[in-house]
N, C-alpha and C positions, 0 to 999 in steps of 0.2 A: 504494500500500500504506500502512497506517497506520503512524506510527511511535507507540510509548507510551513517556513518558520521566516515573522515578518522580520523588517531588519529594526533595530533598536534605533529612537529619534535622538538625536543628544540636545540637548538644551540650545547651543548656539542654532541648531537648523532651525526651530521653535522662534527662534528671537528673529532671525531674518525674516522668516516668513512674517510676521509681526511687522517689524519692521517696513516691506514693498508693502505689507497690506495698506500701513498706515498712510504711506507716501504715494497709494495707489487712491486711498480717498482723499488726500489733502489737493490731489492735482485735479480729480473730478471740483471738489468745491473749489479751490482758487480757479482753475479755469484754465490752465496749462493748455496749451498746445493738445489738438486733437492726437497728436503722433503721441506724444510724451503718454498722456492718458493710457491712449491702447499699448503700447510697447510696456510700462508700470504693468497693467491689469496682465497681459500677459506673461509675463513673468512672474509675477504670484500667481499663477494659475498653475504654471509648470511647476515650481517650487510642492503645491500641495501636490499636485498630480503626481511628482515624484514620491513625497511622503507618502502616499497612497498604494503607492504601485511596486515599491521595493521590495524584493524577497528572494528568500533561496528555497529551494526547493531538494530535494531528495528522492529520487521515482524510483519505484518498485525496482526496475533494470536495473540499480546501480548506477546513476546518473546524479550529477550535480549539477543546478540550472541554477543561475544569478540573474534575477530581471529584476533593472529599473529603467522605472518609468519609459521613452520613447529610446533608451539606448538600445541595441542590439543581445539579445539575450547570450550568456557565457557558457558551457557546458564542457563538463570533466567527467570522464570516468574516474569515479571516486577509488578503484584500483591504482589508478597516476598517482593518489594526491599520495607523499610519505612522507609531509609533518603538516601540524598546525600548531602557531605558534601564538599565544594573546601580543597585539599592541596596540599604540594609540597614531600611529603615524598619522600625520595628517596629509598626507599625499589624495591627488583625487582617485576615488575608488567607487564599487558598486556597496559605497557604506555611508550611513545617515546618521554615525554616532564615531566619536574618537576610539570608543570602547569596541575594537575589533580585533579579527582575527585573523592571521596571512594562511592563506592555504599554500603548501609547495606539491609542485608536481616535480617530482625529480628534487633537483637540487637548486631549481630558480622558485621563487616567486612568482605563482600563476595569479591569485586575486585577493584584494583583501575585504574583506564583509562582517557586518555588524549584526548576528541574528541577537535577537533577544535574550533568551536562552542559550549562553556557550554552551553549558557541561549538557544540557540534552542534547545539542547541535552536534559536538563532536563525538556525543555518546551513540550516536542514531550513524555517524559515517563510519564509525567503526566497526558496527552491525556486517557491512560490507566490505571492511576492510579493517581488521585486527591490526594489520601492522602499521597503522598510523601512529607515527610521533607524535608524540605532547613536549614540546620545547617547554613548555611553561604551565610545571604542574599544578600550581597552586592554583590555576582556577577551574579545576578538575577536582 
């Protein structure tokens, strides 16, 4: 059965989104420029859209899928991955919180993602592959 686990929001995405929202009704009431308006609105549209839309997934075959929002969905045979490691990088990634996690396939860095749940995340890839590393046990 597949399991779906959302990705974890971090407080800073929360604030931005806040943030265009506010600046998205401050330019409807002052009166901004028609372009400004819609270019504002649309960007806080994307923003939640991504919040919305971000997840990984784990399907019955042994597949790992990473989808957010309008990017191009990621997929690993969860046989590849052979560590997961916790970090906070802030690099851009298919992750909506500091609080994530690097998948390696081999010995490079394939992606890094924020599910909500670590220790079920990589408790559930393991199911399919025992011999995944835990670089960093303690949040295991």
């Amino acid at each position: 059965m597949d399991r779906t686990f959302k990705s974890k929001v971090g407080w800073w995405y929360h604030m931005i989104i806040w943030i265009m929202g506010i600046c998205t009704v401050l330019a409807f009431v002052v009166g901004k420029s028609m372009g400004a308006m819609i270019i504002l609105l649309l960007m806080t549209l994307f923003l939640i859209h991504g919040m919305l839309t971000t997840w990984y997934k784990i399907t019955a075959d042994g597949m790992l899928i990473a989808h957010s929002s309008f990017f191009p969905e990621k997929k690993l045979n969860i046989k590849e991955i052979t560590a997961v490691e916790a970090t906070s990088l802030p690099i851009s990634s298919y992750a909506l919180s500091l609080d994530r996690l690097i998948i390696y396939k081999g010995i490079q860095q394939w992606m890094l993602i924020s599910p909500v749940n670590k220790k079920e995340f990589v408790k559930c890839l393991r199911q399919y592959n025992p011999d995944i590393q835990v670089k960093e046990p303690s949040f295991m």
